[in-house]
C-alpha positions as CSV (number, residue, x, y, z in Angstrom):
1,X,-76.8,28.1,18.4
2,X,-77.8,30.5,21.0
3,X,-77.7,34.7,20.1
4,X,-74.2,34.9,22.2
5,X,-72.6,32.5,19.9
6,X,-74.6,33.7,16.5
7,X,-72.9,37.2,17.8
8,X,-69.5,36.0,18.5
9,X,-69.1,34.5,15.0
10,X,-70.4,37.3,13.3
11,X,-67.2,39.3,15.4
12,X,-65.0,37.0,14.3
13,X,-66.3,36.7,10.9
14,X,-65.6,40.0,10.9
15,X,-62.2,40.4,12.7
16,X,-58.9,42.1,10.3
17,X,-56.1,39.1,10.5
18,X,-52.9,37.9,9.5
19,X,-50.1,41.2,9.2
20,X,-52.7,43.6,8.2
21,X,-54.4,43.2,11.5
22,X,-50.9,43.5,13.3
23,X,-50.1,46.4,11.6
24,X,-53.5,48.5,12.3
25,X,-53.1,47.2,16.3
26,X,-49.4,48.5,15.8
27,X,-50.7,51.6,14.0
28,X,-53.2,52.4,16.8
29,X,-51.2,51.9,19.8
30,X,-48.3,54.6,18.0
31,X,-51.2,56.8,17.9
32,X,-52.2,56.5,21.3
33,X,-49.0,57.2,22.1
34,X,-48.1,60.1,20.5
35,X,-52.1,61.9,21.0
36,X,-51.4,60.9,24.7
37,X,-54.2,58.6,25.0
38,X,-51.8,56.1,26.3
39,X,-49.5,56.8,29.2
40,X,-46.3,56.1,30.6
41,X,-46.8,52.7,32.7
42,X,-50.8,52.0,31.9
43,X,-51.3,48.0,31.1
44,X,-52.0,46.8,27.6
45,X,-54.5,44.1,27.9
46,X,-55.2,42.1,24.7
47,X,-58.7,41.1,25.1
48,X,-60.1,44.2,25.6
49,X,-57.6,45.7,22.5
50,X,-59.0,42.8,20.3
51,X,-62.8,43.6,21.2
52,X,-61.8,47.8,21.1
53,X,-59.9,46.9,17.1
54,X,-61.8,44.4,15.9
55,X,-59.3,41.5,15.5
56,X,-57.5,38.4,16.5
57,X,-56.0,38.0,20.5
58,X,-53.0,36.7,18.7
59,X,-52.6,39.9,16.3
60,X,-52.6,41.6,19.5
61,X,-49.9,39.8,21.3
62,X,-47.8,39.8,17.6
63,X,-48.2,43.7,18.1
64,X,-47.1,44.2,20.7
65,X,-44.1,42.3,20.6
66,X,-43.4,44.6,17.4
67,X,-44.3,47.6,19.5
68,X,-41.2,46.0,22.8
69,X,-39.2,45.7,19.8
70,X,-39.0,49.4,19.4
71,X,-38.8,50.1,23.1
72,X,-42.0,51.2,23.2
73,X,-44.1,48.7,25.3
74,X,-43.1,46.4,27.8
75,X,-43.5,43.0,28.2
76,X,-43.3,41.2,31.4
77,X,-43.6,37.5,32.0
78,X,-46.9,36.5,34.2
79,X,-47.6,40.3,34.4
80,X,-48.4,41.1,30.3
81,X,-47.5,44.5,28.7
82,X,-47.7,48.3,29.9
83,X,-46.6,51.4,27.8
84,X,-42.9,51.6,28.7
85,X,-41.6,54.7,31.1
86,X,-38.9,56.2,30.1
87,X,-36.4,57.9,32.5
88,X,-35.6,61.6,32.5
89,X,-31.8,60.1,31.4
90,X,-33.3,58.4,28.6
91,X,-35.3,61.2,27.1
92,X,-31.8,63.2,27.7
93,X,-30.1,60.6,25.2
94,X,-33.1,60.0,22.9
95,X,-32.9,63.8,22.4
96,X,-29.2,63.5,22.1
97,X,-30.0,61.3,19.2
98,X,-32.7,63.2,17.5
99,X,-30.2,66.2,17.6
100,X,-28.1,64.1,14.8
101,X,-30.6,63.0,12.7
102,X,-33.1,66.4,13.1
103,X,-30.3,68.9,12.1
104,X,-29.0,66.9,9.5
105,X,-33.1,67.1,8.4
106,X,-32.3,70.6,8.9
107,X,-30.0,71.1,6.5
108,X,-31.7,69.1,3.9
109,X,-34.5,70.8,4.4
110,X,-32.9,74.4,3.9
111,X,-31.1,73.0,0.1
112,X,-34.3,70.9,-1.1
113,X,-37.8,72.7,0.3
114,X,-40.0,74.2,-2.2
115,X,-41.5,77.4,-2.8
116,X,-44.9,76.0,-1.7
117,X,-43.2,74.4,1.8
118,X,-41.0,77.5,3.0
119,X,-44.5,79.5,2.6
120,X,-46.2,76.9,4.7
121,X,-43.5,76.9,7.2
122,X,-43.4,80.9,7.1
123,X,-47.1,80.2,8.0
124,X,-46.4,77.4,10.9
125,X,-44.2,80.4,11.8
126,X,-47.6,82.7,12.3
127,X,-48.9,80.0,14.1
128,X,-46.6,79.7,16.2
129,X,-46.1,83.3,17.7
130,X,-50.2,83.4,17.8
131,X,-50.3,80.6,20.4
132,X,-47.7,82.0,22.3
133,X,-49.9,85.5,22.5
134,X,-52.7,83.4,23.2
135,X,-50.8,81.8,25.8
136,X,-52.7,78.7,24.1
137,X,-49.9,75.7,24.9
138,X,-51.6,72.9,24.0
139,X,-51.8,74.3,20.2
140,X,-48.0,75.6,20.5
141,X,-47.0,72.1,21.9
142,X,-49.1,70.8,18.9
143,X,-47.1,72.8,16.6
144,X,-44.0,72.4,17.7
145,X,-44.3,68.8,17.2
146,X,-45.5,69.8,13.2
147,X,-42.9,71.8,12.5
148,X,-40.2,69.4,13.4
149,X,-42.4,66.8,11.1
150,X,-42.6,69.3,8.7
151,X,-38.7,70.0,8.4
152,X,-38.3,66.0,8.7
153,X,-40.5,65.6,5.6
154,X,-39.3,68.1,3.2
155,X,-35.7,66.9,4.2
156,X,-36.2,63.9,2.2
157,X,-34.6,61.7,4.6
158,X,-36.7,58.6,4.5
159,X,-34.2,56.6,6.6
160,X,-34.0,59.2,8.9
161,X,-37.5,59.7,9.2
162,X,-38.5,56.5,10.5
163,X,-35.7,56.7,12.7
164,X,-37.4,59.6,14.4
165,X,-40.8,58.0,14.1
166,X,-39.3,55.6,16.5
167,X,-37.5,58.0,19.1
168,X,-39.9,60.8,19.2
169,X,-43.3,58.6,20.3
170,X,-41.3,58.1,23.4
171,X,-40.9,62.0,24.0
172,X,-44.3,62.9,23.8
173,X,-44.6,62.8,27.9
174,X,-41.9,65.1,28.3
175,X,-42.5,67.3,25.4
176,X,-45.8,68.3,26.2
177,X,-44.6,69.0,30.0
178,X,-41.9,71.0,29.0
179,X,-44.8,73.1,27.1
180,X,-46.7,73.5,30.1
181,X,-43.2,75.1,32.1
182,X,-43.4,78.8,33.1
183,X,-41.9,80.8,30.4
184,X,-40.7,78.0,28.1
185,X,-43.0,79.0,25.2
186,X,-41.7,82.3,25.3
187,X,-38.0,81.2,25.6
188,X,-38.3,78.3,22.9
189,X,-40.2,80.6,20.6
190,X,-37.2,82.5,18.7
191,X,-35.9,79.3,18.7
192,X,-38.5,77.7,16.2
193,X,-38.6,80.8,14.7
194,X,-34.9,80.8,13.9
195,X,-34.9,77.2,12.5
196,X,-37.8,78.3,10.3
197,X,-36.0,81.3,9.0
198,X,-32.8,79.5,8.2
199,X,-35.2,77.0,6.0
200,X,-36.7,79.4,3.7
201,X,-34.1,81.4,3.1
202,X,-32.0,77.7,1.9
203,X,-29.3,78.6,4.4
204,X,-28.1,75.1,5.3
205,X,-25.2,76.0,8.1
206,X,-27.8,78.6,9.8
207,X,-30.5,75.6,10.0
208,X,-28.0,72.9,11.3
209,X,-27.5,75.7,14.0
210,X,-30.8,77.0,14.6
211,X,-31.8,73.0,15.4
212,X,-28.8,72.2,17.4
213,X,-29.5,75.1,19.6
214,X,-33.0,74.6,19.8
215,X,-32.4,70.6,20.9
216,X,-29.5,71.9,23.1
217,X,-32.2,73.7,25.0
218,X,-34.1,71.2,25.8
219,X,-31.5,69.1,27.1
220,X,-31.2,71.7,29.3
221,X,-34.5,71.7,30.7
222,X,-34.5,68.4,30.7
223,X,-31.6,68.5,33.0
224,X,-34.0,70.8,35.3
225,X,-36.2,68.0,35.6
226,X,-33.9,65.5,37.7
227,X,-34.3,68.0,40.1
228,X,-37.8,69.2,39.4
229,X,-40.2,66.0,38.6
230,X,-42.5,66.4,35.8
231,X,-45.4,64.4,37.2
């Protein structure tokens, strides 16, 4: 046995298989996707995932049928997989969707959060307006994205949670563009703000609102964007 061999066993001897290696290949690509790492349209090959992860080709290709099961990657015959784009009419849709399920998050959220949680969204809150001074978007983007995890979290909803999961990997192009618009932290600022007040002070119907309103405005400038690519 020559060193190239000796090395390749010892990779395989070491390789993660059967579901737990499917789920940390499923587990990494979801990251990817939501950090950004990954990008609408960019080719999945399995090889190079199974050398990057440290397990079996067929894990891989296991994942990532999971992964096209959730609309997340595509699979094409002769051609393998890519990160799946999603349309500007889709993301209108998805966030259609996550309106239903985030205000109704919302309200849970307002009846069931702590004392401990409504301080640490009365904090996100201080966050929040800092970045905006700062004119720092990637951190308000950032914490957009953790309050809405936040209120999905102390909601309770477990169901609804994963539903989310699911839906809101697939905004992350959009939602970090939006971020970058002129004048859309400052405009979508009293709107976290407002879903953040309605929380801590337990007021269910104000929270339901605050979120709709806030969702409602990005449908809107996700309207913009059929006219005005993102890019």
């Amino acid at each position: 046995m020559d060193a190239a061999e000796r090395n390749q066993q010892q990779v395989t001897s070491t390789q993660v298989k059967g579901a737990a290696a499917r789920l940390h290949v499923s587990t990494h690509i979801r990251q990817a996707l939501w950090t950004g790492d990954l990008l609408p349209g960019q080719r999945l090959i399995v090889q190079d995932l199974a050398d990057q992860l440290g397990v079996t080709r067929s894990s891989v290709r296991e994942a990532l049928f999971d992964l096209a099961s959730d609309d997340l990657v595509e699979l094409v015959p002769n051609r393998g997989a890519s990160v799946r784009v999603v349309s500007v009419e889709e993301a209108i849709q998805i966030t259609e969707c996550r309106s239903v399920l985030e205000r109704l998050c919302a309200r849970k959220a307002a009846e069931h959060a702590d004392e401990a949680q409504r301080a640490e969204l009365t904090e996100l809150g201080t966050q929040l307006r800092a970045a905006v001074a700062e004119q720092d978007i990637q951190t308000y983007s950032a914490l957009n994205r953790k309050l809405h995890d936040l209120i999905i979290e102390f909601s309770g909803q477990v169901i609804a949670k994963r539903q989310l999961e699911r839906l809101n990997v697939q905004m992350v192009r959009f939602q970090f563009r939006l971020a970058l618009r002129s004048g859309r932290p400052q405009e979508s600022l009293p709107q976290l703000l407002s879903i953040i007040d309605a929380v801590t002070a337990g007021d269910p119907d104000a929270a339901d609102a605050a979120t709709e309103a806030q969702l409602a405005s990005v449908i809107e400038q996700l309207r913009m964007t059929e006219k005005m690519p993102l890019a």
